[in-house]
MIVODO-592497 format. One record per atom (N, C-alpha, C, CB): residue number from 1; x, y, z; residue in three letters. Coordinates in Angstrom, 1 decimal, decimal comma. Glycine has a CB too. Example, Ala and Ser with C-alpha at 12.3 -4.5 7.8 and 13.67 -1.06 7.14 Angstrom:
! residues 2
<r vomar="1" xx="13,2" yy="-5,7" zz="7,8" kegu="ala"/>
<r vomar="1" xx="12,3" yy="-4,5" zz="7,8" kegu="ala"/>
<r vomar="1" xx="13,2" yy="-3,3" zz="7,8" kegu="ala"/>
<r vomar="1" xx="11,3" yy="-4,5" zz="9,0" kegu="ala"/>
<r vomar="2" xx="12,8" yy="-2,2" zz="7,1" kegu="ser"/>
<r vomar="2" xx="13,7" yy="-1,1" zz="7,1" kegu="ser"/>
<r vomar="2" xx="12,9" yy="0,0" zz="7,9" kegu="ser"/>
<r vomar="2" xx="14,1" yy="-0,6" zz="5,7" kegu="ser"/>
END
This chain:
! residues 64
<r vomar="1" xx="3,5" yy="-13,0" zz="-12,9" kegu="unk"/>
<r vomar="1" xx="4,6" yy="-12,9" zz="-11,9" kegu="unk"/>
<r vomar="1" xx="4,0" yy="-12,6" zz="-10,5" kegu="unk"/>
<r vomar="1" xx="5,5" yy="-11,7" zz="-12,3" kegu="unk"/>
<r vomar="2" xx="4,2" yy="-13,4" zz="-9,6" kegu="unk"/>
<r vomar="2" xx="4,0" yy="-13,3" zz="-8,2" kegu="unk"/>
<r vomar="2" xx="3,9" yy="-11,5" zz="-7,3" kegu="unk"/>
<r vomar="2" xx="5,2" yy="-14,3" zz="-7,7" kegu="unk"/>
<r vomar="3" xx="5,3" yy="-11,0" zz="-7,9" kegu="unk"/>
<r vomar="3" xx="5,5" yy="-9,6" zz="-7,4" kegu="unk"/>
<r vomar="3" xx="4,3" yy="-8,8" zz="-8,0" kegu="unk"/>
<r vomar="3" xx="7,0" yy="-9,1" zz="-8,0" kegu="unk"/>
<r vomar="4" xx="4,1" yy="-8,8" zz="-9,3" kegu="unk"/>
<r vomar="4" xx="2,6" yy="-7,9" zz="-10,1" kegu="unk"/>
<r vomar="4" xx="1,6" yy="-8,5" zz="-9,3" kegu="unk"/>
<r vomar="4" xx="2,1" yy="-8,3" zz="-12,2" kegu="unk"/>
<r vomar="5" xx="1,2" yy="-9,9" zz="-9,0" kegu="unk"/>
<r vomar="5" xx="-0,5" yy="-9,8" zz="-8,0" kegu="unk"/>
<r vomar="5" xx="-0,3" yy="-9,2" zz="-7,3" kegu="unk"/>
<r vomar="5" xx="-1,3" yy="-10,8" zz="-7,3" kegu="unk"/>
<r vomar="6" xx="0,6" yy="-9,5" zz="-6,0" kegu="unk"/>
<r vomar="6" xx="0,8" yy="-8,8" zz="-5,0" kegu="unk"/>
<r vomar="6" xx="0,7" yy="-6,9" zz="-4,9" kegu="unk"/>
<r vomar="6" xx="2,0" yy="-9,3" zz="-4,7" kegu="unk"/>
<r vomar="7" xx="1,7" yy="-6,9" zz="-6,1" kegu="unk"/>
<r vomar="7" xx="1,4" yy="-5,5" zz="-6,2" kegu="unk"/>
<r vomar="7" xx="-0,3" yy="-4,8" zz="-6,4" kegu="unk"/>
<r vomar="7" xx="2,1" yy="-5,2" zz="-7,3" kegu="unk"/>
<r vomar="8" xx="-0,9" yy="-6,1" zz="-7,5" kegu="unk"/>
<r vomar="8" xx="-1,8" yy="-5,4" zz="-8,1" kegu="unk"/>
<r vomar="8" xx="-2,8" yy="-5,7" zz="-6,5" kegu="unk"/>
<r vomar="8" xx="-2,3" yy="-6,1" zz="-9,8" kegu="unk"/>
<r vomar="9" xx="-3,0" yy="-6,2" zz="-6,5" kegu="unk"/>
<r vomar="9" xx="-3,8" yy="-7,1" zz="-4,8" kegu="unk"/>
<r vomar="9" xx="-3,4" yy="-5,9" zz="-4,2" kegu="unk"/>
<r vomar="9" xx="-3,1" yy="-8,9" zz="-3,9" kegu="unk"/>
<r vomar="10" xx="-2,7" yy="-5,8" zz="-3,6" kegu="unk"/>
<r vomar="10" xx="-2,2" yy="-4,2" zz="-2,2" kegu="unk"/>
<r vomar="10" xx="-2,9" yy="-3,3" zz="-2,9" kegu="unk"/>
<r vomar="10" xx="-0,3" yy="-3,4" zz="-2,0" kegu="unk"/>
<r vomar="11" xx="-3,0" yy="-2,3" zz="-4,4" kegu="unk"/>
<r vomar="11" xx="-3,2" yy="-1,7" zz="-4,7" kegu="unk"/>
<r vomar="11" xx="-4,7" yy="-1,6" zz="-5,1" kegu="unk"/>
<r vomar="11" xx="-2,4" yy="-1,7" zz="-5,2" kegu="unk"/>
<r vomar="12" xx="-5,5" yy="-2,9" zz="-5,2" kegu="unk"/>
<r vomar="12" xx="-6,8" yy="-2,8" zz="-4,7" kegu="unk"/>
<r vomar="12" xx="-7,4" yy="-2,7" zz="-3,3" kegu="unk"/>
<r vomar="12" xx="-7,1" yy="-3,7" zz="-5,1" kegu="unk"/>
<r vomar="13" xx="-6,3" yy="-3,5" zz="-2,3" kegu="unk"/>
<r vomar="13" xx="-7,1" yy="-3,2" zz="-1,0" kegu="unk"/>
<r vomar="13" xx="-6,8" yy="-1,9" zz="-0,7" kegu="unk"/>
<r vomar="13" xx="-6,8" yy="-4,1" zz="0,2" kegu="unk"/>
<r vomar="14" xx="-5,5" yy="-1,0" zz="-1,1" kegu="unk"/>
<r vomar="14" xx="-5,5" yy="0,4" zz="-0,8" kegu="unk"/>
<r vomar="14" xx="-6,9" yy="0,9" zz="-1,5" kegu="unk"/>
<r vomar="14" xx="-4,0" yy="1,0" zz="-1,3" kegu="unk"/>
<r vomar="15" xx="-7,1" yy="0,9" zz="-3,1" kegu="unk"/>
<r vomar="15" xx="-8,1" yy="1,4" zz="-3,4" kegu="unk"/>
<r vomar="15" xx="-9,6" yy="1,7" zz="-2,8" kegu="unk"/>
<r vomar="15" xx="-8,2" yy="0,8" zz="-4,0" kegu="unk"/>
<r vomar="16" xx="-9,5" yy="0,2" zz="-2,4" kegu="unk"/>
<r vomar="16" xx="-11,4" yy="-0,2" zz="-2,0" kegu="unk"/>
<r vomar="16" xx="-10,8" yy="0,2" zz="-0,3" kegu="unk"/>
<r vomar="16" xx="-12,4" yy="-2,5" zz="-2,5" kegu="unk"/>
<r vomar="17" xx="-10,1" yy="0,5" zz="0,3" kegu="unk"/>
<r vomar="17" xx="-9,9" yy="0,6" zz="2,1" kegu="unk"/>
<r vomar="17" xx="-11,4" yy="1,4" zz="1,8" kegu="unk"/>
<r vomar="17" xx="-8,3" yy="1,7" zz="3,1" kegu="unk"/>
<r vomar="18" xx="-11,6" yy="1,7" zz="3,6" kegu="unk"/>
<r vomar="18" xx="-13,1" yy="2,6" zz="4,1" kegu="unk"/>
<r vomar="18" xx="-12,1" yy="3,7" zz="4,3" kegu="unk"/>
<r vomar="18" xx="-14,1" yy="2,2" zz="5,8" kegu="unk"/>
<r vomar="19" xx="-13,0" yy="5,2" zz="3,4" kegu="unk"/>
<r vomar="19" xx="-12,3" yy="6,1" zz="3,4" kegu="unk"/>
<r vomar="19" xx="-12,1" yy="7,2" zz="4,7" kegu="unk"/>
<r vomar="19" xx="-12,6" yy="6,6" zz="2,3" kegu="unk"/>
<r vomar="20" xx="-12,5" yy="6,3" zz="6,2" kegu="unk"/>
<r vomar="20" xx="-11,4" yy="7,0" zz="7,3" kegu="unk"/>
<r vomar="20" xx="-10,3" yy="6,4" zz="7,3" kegu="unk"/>
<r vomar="20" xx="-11,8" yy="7,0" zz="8,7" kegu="unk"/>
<r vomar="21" xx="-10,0" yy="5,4" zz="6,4" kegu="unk"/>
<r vomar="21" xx="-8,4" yy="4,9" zz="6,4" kegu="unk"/>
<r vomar="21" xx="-8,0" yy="5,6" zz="5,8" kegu="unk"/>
<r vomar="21" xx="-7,8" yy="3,7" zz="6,1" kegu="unk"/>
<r vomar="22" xx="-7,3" yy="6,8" zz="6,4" kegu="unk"/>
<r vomar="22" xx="-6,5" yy="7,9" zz="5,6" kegu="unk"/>
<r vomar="22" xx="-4,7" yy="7,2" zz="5,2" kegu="unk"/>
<r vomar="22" xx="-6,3" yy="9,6" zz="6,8" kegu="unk"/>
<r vomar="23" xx="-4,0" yy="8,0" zz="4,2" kegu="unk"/>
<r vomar="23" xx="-3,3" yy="7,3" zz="3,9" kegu="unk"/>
<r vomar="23" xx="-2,4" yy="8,1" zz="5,1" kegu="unk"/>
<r vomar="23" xx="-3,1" yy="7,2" zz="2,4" kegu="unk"/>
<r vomar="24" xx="-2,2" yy="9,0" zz="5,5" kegu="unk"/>
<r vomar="24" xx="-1,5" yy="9,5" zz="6,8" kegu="unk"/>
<r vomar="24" xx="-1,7" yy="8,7" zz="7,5" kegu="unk"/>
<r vomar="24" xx="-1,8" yy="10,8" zz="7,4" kegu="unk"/>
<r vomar="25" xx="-2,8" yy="7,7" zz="8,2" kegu="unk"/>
<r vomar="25" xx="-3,0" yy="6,5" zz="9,2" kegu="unk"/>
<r vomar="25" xx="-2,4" yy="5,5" zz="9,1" kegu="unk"/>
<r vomar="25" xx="-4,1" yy="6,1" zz="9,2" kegu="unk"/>
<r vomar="26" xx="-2,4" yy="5,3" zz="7,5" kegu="unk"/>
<r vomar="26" xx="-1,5" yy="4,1" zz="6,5" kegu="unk"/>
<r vomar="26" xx="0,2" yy="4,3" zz="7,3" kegu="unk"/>
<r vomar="26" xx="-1,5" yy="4,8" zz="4,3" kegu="unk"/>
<r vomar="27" xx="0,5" yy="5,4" zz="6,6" kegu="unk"/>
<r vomar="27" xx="2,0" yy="6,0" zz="6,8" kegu="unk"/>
<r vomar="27" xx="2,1" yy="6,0" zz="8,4" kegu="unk"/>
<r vomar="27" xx="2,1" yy="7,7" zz="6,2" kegu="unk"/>
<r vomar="28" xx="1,2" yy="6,3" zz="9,1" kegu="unk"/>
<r vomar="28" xx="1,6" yy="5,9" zz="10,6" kegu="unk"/>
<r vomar="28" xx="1,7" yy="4,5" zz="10,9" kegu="unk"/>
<r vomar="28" xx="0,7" yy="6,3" zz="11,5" kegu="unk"/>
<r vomar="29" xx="0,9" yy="3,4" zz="10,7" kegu="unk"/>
<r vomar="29" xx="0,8" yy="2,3" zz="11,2" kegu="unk"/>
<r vomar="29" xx="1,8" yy="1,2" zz="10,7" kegu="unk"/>
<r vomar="29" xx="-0,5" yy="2,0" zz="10,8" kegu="unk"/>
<r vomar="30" xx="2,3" yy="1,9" zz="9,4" kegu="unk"/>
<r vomar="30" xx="3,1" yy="0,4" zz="8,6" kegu="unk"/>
<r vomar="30" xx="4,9" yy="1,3" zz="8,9" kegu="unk"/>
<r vomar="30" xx="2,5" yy="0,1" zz="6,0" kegu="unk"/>
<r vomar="31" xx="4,4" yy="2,8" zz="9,1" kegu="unk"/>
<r vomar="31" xx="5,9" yy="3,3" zz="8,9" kegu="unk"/>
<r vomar="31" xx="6,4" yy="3,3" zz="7,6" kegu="unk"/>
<r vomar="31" xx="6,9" yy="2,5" zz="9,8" kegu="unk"/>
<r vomar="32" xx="5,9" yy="3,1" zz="7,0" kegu="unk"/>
<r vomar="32" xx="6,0" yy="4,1" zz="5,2" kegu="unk"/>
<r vomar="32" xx="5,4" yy="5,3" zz="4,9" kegu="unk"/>
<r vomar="32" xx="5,4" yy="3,2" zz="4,0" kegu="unk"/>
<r vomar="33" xx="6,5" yy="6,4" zz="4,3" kegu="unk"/>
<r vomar="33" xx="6,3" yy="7,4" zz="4,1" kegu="unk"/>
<r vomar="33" xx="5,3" yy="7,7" zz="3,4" kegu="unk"/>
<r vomar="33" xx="7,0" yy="7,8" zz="3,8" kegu="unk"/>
<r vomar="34" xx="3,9" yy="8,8" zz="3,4" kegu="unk"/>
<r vomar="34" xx="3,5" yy="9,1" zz="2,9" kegu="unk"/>
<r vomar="34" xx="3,6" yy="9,5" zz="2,0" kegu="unk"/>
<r vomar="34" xx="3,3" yy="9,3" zz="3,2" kegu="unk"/>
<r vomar="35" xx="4,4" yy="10,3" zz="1,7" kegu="unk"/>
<r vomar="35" xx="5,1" yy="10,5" zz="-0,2" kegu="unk"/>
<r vomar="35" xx="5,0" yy="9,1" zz="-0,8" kegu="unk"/>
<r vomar="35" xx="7,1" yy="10,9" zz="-0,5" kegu="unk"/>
<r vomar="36" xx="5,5" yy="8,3" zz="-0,6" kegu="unk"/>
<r vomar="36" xx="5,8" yy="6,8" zz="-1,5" kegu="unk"/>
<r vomar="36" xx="3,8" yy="6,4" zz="-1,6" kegu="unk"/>
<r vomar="36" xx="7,0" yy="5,1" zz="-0,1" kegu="unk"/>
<r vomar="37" xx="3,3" yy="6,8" zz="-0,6" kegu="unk"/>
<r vomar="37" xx="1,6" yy="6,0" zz="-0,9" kegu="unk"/>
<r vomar="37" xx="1,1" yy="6,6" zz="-1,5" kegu="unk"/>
<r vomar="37" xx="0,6" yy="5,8" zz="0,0" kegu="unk"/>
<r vomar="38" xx="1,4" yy="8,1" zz="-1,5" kegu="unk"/>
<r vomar="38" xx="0,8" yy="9,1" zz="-2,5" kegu="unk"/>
<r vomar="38" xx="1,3" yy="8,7" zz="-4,3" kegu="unk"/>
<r vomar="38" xx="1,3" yy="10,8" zz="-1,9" kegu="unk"/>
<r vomar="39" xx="2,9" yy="8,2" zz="-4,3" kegu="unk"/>
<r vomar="39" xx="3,4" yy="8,2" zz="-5,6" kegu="unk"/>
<r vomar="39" xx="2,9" yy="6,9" zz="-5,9" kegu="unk"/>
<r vomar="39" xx="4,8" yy="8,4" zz="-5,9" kegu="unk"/>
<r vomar="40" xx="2,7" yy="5,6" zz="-4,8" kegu="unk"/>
<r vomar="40" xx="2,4" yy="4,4" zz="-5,4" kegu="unk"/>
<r vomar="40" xx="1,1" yy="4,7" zz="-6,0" kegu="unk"/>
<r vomar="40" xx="2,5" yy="3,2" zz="-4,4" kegu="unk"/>
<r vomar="41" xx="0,4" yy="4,9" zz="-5,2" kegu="unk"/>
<r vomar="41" xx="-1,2" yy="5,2" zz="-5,8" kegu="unk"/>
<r vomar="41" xx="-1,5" yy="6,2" zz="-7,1" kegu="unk"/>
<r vomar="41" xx="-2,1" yy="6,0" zz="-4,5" kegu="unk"/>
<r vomar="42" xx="-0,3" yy="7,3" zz="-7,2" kegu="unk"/>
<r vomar="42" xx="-0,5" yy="8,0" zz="-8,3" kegu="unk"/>
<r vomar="42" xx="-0,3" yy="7,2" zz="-9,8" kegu="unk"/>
<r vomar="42" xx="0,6" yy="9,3" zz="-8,1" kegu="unk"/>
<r vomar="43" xx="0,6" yy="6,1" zz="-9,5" kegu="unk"/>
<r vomar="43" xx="1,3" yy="5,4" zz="-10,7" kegu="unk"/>
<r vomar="43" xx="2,6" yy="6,0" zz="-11,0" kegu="unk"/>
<r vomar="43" xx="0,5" yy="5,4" zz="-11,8" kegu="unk"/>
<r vomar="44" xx="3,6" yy="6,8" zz="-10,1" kegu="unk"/>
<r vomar="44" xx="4,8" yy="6,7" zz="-10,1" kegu="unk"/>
<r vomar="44" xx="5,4" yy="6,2" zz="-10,2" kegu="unk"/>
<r vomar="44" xx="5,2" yy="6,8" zz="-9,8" kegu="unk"/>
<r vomar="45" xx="5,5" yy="5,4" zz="-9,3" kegu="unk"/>
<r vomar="45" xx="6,8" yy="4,2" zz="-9,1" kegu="unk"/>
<r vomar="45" xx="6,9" yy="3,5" zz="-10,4" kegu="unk"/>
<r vomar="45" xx="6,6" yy="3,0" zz="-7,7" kegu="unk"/>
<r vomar="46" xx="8,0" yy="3,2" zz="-10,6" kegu="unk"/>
<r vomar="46" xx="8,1" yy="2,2" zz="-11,7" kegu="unk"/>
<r vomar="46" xx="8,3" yy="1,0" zz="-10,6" kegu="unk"/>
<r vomar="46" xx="9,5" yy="2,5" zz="-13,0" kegu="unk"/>
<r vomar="47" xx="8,9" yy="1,1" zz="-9,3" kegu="unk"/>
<r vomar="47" xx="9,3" yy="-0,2" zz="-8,8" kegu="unk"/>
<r vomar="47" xx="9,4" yy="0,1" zz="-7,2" kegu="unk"/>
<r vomar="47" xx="10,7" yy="-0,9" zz="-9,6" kegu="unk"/>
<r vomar="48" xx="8,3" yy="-0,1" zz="-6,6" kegu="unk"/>
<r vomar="48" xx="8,0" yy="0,6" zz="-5,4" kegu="unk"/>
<r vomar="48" xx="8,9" yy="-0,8" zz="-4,6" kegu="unk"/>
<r vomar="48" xx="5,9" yy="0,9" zz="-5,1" kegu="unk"/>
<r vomar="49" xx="9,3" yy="-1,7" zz="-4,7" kegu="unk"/>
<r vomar="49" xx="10,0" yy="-2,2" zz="-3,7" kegu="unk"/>
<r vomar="49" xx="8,7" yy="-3,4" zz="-3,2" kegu="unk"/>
<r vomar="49" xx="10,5" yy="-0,9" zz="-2,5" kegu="unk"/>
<r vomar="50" xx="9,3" yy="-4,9" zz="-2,9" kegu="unk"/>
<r vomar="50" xx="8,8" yy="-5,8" zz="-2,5" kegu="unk"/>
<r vomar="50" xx="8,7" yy="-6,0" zz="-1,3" kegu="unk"/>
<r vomar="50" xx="9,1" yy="-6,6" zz="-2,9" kegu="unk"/>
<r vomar="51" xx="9,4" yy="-5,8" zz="-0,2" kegu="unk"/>
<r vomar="51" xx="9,3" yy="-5,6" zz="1,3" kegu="unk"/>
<r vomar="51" xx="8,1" yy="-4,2" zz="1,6" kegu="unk"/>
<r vomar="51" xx="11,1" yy="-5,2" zz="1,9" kegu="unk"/>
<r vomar="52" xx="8,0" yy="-3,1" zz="1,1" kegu="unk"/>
<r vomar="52" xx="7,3" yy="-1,7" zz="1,3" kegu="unk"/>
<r vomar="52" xx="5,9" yy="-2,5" zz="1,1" kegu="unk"/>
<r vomar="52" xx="7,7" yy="-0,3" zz="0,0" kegu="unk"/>
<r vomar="53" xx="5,4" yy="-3,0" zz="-0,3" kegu="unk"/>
<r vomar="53" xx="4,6" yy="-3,7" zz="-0,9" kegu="unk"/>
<r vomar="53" xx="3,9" yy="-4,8" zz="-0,3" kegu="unk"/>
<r vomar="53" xx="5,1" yy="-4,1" zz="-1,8" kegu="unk"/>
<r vomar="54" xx="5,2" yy="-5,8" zz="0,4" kegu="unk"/>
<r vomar="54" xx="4,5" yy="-6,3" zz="1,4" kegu="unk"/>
<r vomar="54" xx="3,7" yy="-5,9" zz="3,0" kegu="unk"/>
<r vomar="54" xx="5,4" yy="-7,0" zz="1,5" kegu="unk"/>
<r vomar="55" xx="4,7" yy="-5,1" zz="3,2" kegu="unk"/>
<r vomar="55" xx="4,1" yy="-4,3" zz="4,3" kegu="unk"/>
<r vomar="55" xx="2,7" yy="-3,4" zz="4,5" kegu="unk"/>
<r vomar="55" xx="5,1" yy="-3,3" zz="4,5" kegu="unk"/>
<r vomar="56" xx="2,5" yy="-3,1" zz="3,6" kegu="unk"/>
<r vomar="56" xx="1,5" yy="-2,5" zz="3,4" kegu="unk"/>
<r vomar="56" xx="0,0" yy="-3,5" zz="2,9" kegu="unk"/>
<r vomar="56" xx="2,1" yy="-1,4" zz="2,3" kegu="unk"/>
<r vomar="57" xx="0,7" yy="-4,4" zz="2,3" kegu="unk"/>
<r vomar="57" xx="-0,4" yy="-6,0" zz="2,4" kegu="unk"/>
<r vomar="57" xx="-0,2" yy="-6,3" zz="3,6" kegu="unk"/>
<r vomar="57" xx="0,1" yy="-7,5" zz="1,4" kegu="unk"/>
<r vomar="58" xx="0,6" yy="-6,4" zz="4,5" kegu="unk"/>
<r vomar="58" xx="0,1" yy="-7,3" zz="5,7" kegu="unk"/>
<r vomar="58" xx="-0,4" yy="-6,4" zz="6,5" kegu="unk"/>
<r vomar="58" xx="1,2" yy="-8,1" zz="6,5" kegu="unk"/>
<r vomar="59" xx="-0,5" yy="-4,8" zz="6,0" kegu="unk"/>
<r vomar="59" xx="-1,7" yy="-3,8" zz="7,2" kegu="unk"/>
<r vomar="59" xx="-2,9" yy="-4,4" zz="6,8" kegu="unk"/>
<r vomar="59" xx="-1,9" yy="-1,8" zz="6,8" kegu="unk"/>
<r vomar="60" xx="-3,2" yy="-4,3" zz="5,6" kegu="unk"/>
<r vomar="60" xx="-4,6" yy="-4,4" zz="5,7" kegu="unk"/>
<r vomar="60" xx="-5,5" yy="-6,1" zz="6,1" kegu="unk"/>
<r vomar="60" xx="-5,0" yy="-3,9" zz="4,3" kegu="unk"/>
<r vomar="61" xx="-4,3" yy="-7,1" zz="5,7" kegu="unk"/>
<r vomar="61" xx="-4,6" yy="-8,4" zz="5,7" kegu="unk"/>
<r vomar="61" xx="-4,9" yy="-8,5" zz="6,9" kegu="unk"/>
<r vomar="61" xx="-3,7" yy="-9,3" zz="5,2" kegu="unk"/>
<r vomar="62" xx="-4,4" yy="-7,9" zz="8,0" kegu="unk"/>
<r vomar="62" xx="-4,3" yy="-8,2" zz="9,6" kegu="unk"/>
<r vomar="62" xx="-4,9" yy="-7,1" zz="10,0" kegu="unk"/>
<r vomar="62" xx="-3,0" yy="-8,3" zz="10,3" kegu="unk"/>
<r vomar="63" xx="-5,8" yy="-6,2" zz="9,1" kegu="unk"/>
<r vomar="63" xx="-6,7" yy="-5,3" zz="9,6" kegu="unk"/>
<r vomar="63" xx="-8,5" yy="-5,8" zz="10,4" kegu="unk"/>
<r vomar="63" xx="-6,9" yy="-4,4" zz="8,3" kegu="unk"/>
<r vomar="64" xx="-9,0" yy="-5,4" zz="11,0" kegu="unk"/>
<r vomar="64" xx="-10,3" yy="-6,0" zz="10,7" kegu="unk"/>
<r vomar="64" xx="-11,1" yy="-5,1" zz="9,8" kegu="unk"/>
<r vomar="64" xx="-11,0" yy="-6,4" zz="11,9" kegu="unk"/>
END
């Protein structure tokens, strides 16, 4: 399913980021709450949302 790479893909480039990319930096830049990056990354969410998911792919895609 398209939605699972994407998910899974964001959820690696959050993984592997350089760890001065704090997730508070994250939460500033994309304007998603830090709670939600902390629960996405914890394995909370059952369904973190496809727009959030995307957003957070197009930080790092358009990062250098």
């Amino acid at each position: 399913m398209v939605t699972s790479r994407l998910l899974e893909r964001t959820m690696d480039l959050v993984r592997n980021r350089r760890r001065t990319v704090t997730y508070s930096l994250i939460s500033e830049h994309t304007g998603l709450p830090l709670q939600f990056l902390q629960d996405l990354m914890a394995g909370r969410l059952k369904d973190p949302g496809v727009s959030r998911i995307e957003k957070l792919y197009n930080y790092f895609s358009e990062s250098p």
